[in-house]
C-alpha positions as CSV (number, residue, x, y, z in Angstrom):
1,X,0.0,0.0,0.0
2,X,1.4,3.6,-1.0
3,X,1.8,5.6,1.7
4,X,1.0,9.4,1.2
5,X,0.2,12.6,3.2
6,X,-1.2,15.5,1.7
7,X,0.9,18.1,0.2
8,X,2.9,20.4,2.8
9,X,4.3,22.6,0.3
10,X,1.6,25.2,1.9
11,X,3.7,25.5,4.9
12,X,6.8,27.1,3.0
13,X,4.6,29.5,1.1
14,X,5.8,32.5,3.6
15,X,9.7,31.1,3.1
16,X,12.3,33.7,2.9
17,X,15.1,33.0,0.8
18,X,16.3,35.7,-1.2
19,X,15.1,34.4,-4.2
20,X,11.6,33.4,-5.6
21,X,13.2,30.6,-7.6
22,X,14.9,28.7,-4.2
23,X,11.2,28.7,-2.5
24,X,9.7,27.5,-5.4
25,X,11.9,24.7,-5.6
26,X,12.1,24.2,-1.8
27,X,7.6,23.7,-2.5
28,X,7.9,21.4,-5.6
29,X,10.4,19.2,-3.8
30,X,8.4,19.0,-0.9
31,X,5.1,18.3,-2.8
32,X,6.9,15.2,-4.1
33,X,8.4,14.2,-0.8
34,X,4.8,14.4,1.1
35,X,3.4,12.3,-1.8
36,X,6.4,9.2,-0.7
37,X,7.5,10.0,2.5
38,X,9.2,6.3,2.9
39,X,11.2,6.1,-0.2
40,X,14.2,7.8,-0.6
41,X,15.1,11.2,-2.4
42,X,15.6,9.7,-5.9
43,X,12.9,7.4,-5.6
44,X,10.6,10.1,-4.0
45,X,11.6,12.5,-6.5
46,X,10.9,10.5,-9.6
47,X,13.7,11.9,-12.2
48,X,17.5,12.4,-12.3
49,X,16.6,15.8,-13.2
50,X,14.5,16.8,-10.0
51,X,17.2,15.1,-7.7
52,X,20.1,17.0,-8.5
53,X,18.3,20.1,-8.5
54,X,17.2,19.3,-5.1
55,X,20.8,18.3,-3.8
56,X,21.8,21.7,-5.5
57,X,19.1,23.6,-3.5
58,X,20.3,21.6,0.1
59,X,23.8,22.6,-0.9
60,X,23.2,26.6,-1.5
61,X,24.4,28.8,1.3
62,X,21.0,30.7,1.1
63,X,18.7,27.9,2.1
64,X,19.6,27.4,5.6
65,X,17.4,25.4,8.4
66,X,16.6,28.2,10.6
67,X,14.6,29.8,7.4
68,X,13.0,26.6,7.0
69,X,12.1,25.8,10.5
70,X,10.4,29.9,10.9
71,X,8.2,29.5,7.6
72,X,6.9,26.5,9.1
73,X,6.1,27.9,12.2
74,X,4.5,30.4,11.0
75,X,2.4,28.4,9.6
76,X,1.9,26.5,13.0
77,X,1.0,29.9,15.0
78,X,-1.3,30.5,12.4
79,X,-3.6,27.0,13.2
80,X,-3.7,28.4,17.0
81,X,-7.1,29.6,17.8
82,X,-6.9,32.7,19.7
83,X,-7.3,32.4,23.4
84,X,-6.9,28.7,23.6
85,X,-4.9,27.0,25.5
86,X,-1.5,24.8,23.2
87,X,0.3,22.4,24.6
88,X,4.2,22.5,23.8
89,X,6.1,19.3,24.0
90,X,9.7,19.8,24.2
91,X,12.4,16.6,22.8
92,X,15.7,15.9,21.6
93,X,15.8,13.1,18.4
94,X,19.4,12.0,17.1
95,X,19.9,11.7,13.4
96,X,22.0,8.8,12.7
97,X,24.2,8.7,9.6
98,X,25.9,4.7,10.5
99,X,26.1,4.0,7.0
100,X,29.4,6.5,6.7
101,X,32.9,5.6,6.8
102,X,34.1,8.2,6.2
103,X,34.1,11.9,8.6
104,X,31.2,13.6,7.1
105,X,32.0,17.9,7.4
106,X,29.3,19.1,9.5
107,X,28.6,15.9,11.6
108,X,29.5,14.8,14.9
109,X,29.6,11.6,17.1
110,X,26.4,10.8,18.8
111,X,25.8,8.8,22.5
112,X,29.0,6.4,23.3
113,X,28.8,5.6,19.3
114,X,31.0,5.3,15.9
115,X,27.7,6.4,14.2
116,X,27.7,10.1,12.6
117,X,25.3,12.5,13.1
118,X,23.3,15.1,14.3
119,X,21.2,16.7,17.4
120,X,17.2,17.9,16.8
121,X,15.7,19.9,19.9
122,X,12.5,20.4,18.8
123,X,9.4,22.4,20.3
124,X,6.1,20.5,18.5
125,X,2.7,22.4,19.5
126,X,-0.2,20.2,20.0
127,X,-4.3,21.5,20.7
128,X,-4.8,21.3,24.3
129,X,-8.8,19.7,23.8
130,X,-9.4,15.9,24.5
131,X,-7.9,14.5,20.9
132,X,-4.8,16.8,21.0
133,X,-5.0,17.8,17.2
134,X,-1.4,18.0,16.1
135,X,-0.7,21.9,14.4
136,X,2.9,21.6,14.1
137,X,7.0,21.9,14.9
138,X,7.1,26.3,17.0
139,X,10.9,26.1,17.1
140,X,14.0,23.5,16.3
141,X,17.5,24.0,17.3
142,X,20.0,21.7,15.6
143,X,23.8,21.0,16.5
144,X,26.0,18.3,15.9
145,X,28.5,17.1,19.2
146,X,32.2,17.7,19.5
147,X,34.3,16.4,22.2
148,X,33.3,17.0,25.9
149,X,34.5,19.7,27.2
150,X,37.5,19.3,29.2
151,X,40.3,21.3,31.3
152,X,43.7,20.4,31.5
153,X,43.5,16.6,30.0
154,X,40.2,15.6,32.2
155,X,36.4,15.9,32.7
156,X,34.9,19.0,33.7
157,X,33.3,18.7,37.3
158,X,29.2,19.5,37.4
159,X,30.1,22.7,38.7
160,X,32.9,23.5,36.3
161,X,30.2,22.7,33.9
162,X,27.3,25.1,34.9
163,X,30.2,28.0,34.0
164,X,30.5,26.6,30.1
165,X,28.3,29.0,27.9
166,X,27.0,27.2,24.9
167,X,26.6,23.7,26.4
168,X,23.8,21.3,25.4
169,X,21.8,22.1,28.2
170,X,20.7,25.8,27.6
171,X,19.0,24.1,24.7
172,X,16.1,24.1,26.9
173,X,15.9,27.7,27.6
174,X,16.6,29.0,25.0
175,X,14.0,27.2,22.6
176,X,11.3,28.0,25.4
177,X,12.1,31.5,25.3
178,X,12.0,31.1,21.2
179,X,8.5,29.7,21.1
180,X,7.2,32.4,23.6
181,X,8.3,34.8,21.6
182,X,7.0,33.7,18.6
183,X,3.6,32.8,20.1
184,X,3.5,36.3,21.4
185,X,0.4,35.7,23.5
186,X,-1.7,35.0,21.1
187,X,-2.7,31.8,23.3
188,X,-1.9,30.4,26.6
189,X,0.9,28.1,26.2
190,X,1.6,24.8,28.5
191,X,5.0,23.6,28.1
192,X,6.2,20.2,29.2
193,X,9.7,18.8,29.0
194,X,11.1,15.8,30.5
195,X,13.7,15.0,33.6
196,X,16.4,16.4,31.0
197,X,14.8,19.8,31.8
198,X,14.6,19.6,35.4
199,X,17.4,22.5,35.5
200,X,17.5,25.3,38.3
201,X,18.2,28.1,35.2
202,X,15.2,27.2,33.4
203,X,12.8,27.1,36.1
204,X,14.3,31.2,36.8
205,X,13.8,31.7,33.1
206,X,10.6,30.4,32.8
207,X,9.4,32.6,35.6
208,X,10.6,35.7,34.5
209,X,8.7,34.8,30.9
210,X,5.6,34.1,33.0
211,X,4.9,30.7,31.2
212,X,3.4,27.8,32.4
213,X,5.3,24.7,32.2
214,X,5.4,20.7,33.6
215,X,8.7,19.3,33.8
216,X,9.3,15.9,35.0
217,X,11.1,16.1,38.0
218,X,14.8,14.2,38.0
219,X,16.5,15.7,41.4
220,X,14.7,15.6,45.0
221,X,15.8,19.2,45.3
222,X,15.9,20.6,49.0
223,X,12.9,23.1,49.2
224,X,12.6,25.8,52.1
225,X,9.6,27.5,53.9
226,X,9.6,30.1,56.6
227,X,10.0,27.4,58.8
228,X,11.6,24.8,57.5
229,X,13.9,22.6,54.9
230,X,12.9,19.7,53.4
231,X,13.3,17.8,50.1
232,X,11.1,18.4,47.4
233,X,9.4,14.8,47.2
234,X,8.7,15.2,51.0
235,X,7.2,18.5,50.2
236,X,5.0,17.4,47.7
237,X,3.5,14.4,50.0
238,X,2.0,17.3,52.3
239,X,0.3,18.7,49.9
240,X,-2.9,18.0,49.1
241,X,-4.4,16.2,45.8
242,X,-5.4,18.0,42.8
243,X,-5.8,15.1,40.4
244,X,-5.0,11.9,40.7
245,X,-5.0,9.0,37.6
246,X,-4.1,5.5,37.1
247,X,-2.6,5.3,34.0
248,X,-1.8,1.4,32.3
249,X,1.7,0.5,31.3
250,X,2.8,-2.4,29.1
């Protein structure tokens, strides 16, 4: 059975590139790779014609993933009723290239492997009602991973580390404060992130942006009242129940 989705060259029809002729392209290639999303480019694109103009169009300076990513969202803003409430769902995927030999410019190693590739943080908003219609990707930040930082020949120490700027990490701040922007209150977002996120900086940052947010919670922090210290699972015991669900695993 051929598997199809319907044409998303729509959602680059706002797509900055300098040039009329690139966002053309950049539509007519994706119209053929929404109609054969599980074949590859030369299949998906049909001739030998169409896939070397679209490996010409990936390798032009002009067309770059940010400008990609923000035509899309635009898009994705656009499907958000006013007023209503979005859920955000925050996630890193890895892009594995393990079929490479060779040192591909432009990639990097991934977790503990040989494999090449590259690093997708991506913010994907979602309809907040009962059957959580999909309306698309708000913000992606893409990197590919060099060697861990180090000082003098050995690991940084978890405190050393909270001094790097640029580390993985901020990731999660920094796309947050990305979508928010974007979204400029034209609805109340919800933002939820996993235990990756559970990070002291962010919770500060996502305060001063005023969002709301629900991040799995990975350290049993120490939490202090006016009269007394105690850790954060402890904490939460005393309170009492807002909501409580059963929910089935496998």
């Amino acid at each position: 059975m051929k598997t199809s989705v319907p044409s998303l060259a729509a959602e680059f029809a706002e797509l900055k590139l300098g040039d009329s002729r690139l966002r053309e392209r950049v539509q007519s290639s994706v119209a053929r790779l929404s109609a054969a999303p599980d074949l590859g480019f030369p299949r998906a694109l049909g001739t030998e014609k169409e896939t070397e103009g679209f490996y010409r169009l990936l390798a032009n300076p002009k067309v770059k993933y940010g400008r990609l990513v923000e035509a899309h969202a635009q898009q994705t803003i656009a499907r958000m009723q006013e007023g209503s409430t979005v859920r955000v769902i925050h996630d890193t995927t890895e892009f594995s290239f393990s079929g490479e030999t060779a040192s591909r410019e432009g990639l990097g190693r991934l977790h503990g492997e040989r494999n090449q590739g590259f690093f997708a943080h991506v913010a994907f908003a979602v309809e907040a009602e009962r059957h959580a219609k999909p309306l698309g990707v708000v913000a992606a930040i893409c990197w590919a991973r060099t060697a861990p930082p180090r000082i003098r020949g050995r690991n940084v120490s978890g405190g050393e580390l909270a001094k790097i700027d640029g580390k993985e990490s901020l990731r999660w701040r920094e796309l947050a404060s990305e979508v928010e922007q974007r979204v400029n209150q034209r609805c109340s977002l919800l933002h939820l992130m996993d235990r990756e996120a559970d990070s002291y900086p962010l919770f500060c940052r996502m305060n001063e942006l005023g969002a709301r947010f629900v991040i799995r919670m990975a350290r049993d922090r120490v939490v202090e009242s006016r009269h007394d210290r105690m850790p954060l699972s402890e904490a939460l015991i005393a309170l009492p129940k807002v909501l409580e669900r059963e929910v089935p695993l496998s």
